[in-house]
C-alpha positions, -999 to +999 in steps of 0.1 A: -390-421-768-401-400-800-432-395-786-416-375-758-390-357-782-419-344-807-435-330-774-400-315-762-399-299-795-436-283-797-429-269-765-397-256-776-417-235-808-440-220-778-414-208-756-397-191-784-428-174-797-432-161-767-397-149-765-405-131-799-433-116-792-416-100-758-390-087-781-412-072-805-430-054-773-398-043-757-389-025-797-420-011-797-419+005-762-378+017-768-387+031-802-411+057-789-391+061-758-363+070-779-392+094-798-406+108-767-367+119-757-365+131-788-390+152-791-386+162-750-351+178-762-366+195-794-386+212-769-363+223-746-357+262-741-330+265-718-311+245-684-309+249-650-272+269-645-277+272-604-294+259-579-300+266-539-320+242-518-354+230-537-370+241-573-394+220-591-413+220-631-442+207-638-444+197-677-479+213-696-492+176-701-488+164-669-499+169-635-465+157-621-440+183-607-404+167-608-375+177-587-347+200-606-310+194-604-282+214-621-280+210-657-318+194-659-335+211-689-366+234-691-393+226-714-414+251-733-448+259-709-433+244-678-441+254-647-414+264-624-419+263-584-394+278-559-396+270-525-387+287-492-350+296-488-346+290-529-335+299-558-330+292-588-314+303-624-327+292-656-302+300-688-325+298-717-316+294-756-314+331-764-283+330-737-308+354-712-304+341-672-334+340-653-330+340-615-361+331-596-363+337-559-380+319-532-417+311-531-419+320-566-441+299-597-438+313-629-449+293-667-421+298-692-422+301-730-396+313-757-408+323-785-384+335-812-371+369-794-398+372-770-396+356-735-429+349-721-431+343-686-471+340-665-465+351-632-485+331-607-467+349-575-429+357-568-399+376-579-373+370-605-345+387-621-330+388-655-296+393-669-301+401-704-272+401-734-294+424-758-327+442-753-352+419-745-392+416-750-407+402-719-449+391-722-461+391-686-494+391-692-518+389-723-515+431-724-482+435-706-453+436-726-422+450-713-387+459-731-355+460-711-316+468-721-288+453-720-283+444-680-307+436-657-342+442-644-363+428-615-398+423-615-425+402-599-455+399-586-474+411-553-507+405-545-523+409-577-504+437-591-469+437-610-439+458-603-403+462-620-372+478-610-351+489-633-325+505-623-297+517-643-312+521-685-347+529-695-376+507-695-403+503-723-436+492-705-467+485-735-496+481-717-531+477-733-506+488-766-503+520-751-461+525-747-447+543-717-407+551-716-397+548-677-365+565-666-341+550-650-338+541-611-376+538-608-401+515-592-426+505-614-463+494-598-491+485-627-519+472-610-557+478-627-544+495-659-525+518-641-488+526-641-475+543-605-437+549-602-418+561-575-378+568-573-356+544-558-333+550-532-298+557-547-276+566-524-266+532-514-230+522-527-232+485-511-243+460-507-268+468-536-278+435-541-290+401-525-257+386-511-250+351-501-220+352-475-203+321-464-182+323-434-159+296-410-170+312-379-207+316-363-216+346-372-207+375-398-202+413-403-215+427-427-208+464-438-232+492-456-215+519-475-238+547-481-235+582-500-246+614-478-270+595-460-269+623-432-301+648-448-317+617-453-332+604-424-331+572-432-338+535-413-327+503-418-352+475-414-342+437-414-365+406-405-362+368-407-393+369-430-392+384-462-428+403-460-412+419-425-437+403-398-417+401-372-389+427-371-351+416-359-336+451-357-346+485-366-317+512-367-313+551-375-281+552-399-264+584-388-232+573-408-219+566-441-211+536-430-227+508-410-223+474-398-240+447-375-228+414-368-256+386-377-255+348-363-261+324-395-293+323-410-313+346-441-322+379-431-340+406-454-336+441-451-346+474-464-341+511-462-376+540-450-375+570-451-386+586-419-395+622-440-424+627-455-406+653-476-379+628-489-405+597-496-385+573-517-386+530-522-358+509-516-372+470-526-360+442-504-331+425-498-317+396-491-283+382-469-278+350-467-255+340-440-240+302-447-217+278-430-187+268-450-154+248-441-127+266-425-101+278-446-065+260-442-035+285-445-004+267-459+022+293-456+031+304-430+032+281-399+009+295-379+018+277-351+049+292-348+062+329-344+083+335-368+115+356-364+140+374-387+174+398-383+161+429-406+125+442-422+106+449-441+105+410-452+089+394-481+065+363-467+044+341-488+011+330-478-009+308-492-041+292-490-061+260-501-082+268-524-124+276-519-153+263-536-172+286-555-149+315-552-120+322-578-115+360-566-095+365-532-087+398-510-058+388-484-064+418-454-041+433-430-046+452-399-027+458-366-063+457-348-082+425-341-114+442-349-104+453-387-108+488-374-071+502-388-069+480-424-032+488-427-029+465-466-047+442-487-038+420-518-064+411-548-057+383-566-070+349-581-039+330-570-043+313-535-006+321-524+009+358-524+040+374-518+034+398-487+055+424-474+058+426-432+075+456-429+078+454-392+081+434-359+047+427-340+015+411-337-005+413-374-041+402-382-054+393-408-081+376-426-091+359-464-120+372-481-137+360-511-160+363-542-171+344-576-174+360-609-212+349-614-238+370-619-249+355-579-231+376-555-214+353-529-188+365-504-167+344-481-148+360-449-129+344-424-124+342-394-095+364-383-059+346-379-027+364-364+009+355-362+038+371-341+067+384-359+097+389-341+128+406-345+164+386-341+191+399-316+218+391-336+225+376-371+221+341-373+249+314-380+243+290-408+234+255-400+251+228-423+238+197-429+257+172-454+282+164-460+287+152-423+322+159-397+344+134-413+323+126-437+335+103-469+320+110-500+332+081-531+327+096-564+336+076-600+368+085-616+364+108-651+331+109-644+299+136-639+293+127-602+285+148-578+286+160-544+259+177-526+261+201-502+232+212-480+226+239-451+195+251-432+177+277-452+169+312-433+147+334-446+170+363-435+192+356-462+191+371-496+224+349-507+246+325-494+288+325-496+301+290-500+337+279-497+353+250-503+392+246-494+421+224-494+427+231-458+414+239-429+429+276-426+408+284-458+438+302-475+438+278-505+406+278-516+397+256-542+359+268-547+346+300-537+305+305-547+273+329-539+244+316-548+207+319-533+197+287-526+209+264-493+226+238-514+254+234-540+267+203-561+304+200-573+316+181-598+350+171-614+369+157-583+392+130-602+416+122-569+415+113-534+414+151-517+404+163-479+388+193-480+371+218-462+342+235-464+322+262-442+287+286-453+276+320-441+246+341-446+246+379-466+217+400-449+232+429-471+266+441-487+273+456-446+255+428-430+268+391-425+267+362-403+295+345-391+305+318-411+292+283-398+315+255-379+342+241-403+332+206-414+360+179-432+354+161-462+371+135-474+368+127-517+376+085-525+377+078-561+358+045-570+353+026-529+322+008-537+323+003-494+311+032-492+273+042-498+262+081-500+227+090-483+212+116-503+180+122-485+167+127-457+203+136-445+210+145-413+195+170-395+168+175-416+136+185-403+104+168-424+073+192-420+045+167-429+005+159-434-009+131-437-008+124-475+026+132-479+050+101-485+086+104-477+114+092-509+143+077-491+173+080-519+213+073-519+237+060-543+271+040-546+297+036-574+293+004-575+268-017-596+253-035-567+212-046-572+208-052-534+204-031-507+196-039-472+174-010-459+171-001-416+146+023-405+153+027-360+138+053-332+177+052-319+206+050-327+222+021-318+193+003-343+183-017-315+148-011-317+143-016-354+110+002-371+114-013-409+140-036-428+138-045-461+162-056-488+158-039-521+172-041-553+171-004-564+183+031-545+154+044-528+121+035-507+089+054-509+071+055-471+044+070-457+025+069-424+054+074-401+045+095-368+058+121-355+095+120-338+133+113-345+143+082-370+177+073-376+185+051-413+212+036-428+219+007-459+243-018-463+250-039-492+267-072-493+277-077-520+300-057-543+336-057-563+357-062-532+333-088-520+334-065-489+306-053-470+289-016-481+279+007-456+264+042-452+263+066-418+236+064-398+216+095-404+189+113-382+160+133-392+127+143-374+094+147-388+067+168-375+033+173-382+015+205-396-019+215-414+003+239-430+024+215-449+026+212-485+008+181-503+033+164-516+068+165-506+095+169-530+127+157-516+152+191-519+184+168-532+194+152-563+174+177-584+184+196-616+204+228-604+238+246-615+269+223-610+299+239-602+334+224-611+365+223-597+394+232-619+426+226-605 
């Protein structure tokens, strides 16, 4: 038996040598991990800020190229790789962007000021925030301004585009200033400029447009184009192979319709007295998920008594895009724009200033230095004009209704009616009988609902609503509906909401609060949820101790609800009314639905 234990234990000393000597490996190997990453971020120069399809570097050591992502960092002497359809922009140290296009490969450096990029092939663009040296070659240095240059590489010659401040071009260390708006060719030692084409107010840029539909339109805005003679090109390849379209612009303005894809276009001149260079450019045309209008229902036409009429729209918001033009016309081709809206909202107040059929559509843009556009498709809505002024619909309390409210107390009633947007106010009245000469509340206010307090007896009243269009125009005031005020009958249980009547317009996150209250200090509530009203074919009962229930998921169609208590100071049974409400689904709902009752809002007291 010792035998065996000594040899338990030798073993024992090997296994845990072992186990040191992995640990002592495993430090070794995270320590210059840890180093390597350390010294990896010391010689980083910059991040990737944007990113479209595929880019890749390739570190100075390595033979490796490695995918990038957003946010990945740049090394010092990497070599960056766009590929077809790409682009990417690189923000380096000295907070200068870099944006390289497609099929471009480039080796990057930062050096104190000076940037030093060894083109291989490709394009790129900077976006400087002071004047910036840029080494392109071993004797090719170029200075540019604040803003922003192009410049690239072609066969085996460079160009730059410079188009709004001078350029500084040292080549061989001989300095040449170049003027504004110029195309810049240096190929052998030799500098060759030529003037760029000006008169182009947009699109003056590469442009990547996202639309919901198929295909898009995109307009050219030019500046007395007529002398000019001058044709647009465009292609599906970016050296112009194959040509899509060729067309003589006779206009100052011009616009073709293109299916989704990338398209690059220029503009030639067709005079030989007039020869000018316009470089390449690029639409993008994207697929992007349909925008989803909140306000208004556009399922619905929507009618009122009088216009103009302030409407709200609003939107969900887009990805990308924090810059939003909502467009108007009376023609479905956006030929007659009759008003448009800028903001950075997604919901606007609109004025429709008269009955008919209105189009319109959401465009958009982001404040990067990218250019991306978004246009929609084109929605319309009917707006109608009423015959007549409108009666008020009132909805709680009901005909006969009982309403028990604690003695020398703050309790309320609540009083709701159907909300028209005709409306600017509402006149309420609340009497002490039915012919309305004794009024014992009289209110204008520009909501749909009112809440009363200091009732301390039993009373009947009455109480009617109509609508104020304007100080000549009024509805009719709505059917006369009895109340009657209880002091302290815990039988009786108030709905608050849904009440009757109400219409629910829902999607399919919202969740619906069921709320009511009693006098009484009862902590159970039996809760019935029926498709009729006789509650014979019951959907939900539960028994709760509180005053509402929180549901969701319930489908379209007419519910009817009540609760009942039994148990309370009379040792009688509680009861509400059996209420009715509809719900009905709609895209253009809001999230989440806040019930309309019960909230903070200006109580009004009766004073007898």
């Amino acid at each position: 038996m010792f035998r065996i234990l000594l040899i338990f234990l030798n073993r024992g000393k090997f296994v845990f040598s072992i186990l040191g000597i992995i640990i002592l490996i495993c430090t070794f190997f995270l320590f210059h991990l840890k180093k390597n990453l350390v010294l990896d971020f010391n010689l980083a120069i910059g991040k990737v800020s944007y990113i479209e399809n595929t880019a890749e570097r390739k570190p100075n050591t390595k033979q490796v190229w490695y995918e990038l992502l957003k946010n990945d960092l740049v090394m010092k002497n990497d070599t960056i790789k766009t590929d077809e359809n790409s682009t990417i922009q690189i923000e380096l140290n000295n907070q200068n962007k870099f944006t390289f296009f497609e099929n471009t490969m480039v080796i990057l450096d930062l050096k104190d000021e000076e940037t030093e990029i060894q083109f291989k092939k490709g394009k790129a663009k900077i976006f400087a925030n002071k004047k910036t040296k840029l080494k392109l070659k071993e004797n090719l240095n170029i200075e540019i301004p604040r803003g922003h240059a192009e410049f690239g590489m072609k066969n085996d010659s460079f160009f730059i585009l410079n188009q709004k401040e001078s350029t500084k071009i040292i080549l061989n260390s001989e300095e040449k200033l170049i003027p504004p708006n110029q195309f810049v060719e240096i190929e052998d030692d030799k500098i060759t400029t030529k003037t760029i084409y000006d008169k182009i107010i947009s699109p003056n840029d590469d442009i990547i447009r996202y639309t919901d539909s198929e295909d898009s339109v995109i307009d050219w805005e030019f500046e007395k184009i007529l002398d000019d003679k001058v044709i647009i090109l465009m292609s599906k390849d970016s050296n112009f192979n194959s040509i899509f379209f060729k067309d003589l612009i006779l206009k100052d303005e011009y616009k073709k319709k293109l299916p989704l894809g990338i398209y690059y276009w220029k503009l030639v001149s067709t005079s030989k007295e007039k020869d000018f260079f316009y470089p390449t450019k690029k639409i993008s045309i994207l697929k992007i998920n349909p925008v989803q209008f909140l306000k208004p229902n556009l399922s619905k036409e929507l009618s009122y008594f009088s216009y103009p009429k302030d409407v709200f729209f609003q939107w969900k918001p887009l990805e990308l895009f924090n810059e939003y033009e909502l467009q108007f016309s009376d023609k479905e081709d956006f030929s007659n724009l009759k008003m448009s809206f800028k903001t950075s909202q997604t919901i606007l107040k609109v004025p429709i200033l008269e009955e008919g059929k209105i189009y319109f559509r959401l465009k958009a843009k982001s404040n990067r230095e990218e250019v991306l556009e978004f246009i929609s498709k084109i929605f319309f809505i009917q707006f109608l004009k009423k015959e007549k002024v409108p009666e008020v619909s009132v909805f709680i309390p009901l005909e006969n209704g009982k309403v028990s409210v604690a003695k020398n107390s703050n309790d309320k009633i609540y009083f709701y009616w159907e909300k028209d947007y005709d409306f600017k106010e509402y006149n309420f009245q609340l009497s002490y009988n039915e012919d309305f000469k004794n009024i014992a509340l009289e209110q204008k206010i520009n909501d749909s609902s009112i809440s009363i307090s200091g009732i301390n007896e039993n009373q009947t009243y009455y109480w009617r609503v109509r609508g104020i269009v304007n100080n000549e125009v009024k509805s009719n005031y709505s059917n006369i509906r009895k109340l009657q005020v209880v002091m302290n009958d815990p039988t009786i249980i108030n709905i608050l909401f849904p009440y009757s009547g109400k219409i629910l317009e829902l999607n399919e996150k919202n969740k619906i609060l069921f709320r009511w209250k009693t006098v009484d200090k009862t902590d159970r509530f039996f809760f019935e949820l029926a498709s009729d009203n006789d509650f014979k074919n019951k959907i939900l009962t539960k028994e709760l101790s509180n005053t509402e229930l929180e549901l969701k998921d319930l489908k379209e169609g007419t519910y009817f609800w009540k609760v009942t208590s039994p148990s309370n100071s009379l040792r009688r049974e509680a009861t509400s009314e059996k209420v009715s409400f509809q719900i009905l689904y709609s895209n253009s709902a809001d999230e989440i639905l806040v019930p309309d009752i019960g909230n903070e809002q200006k109580t009004y007291f009766i004073d007898k």
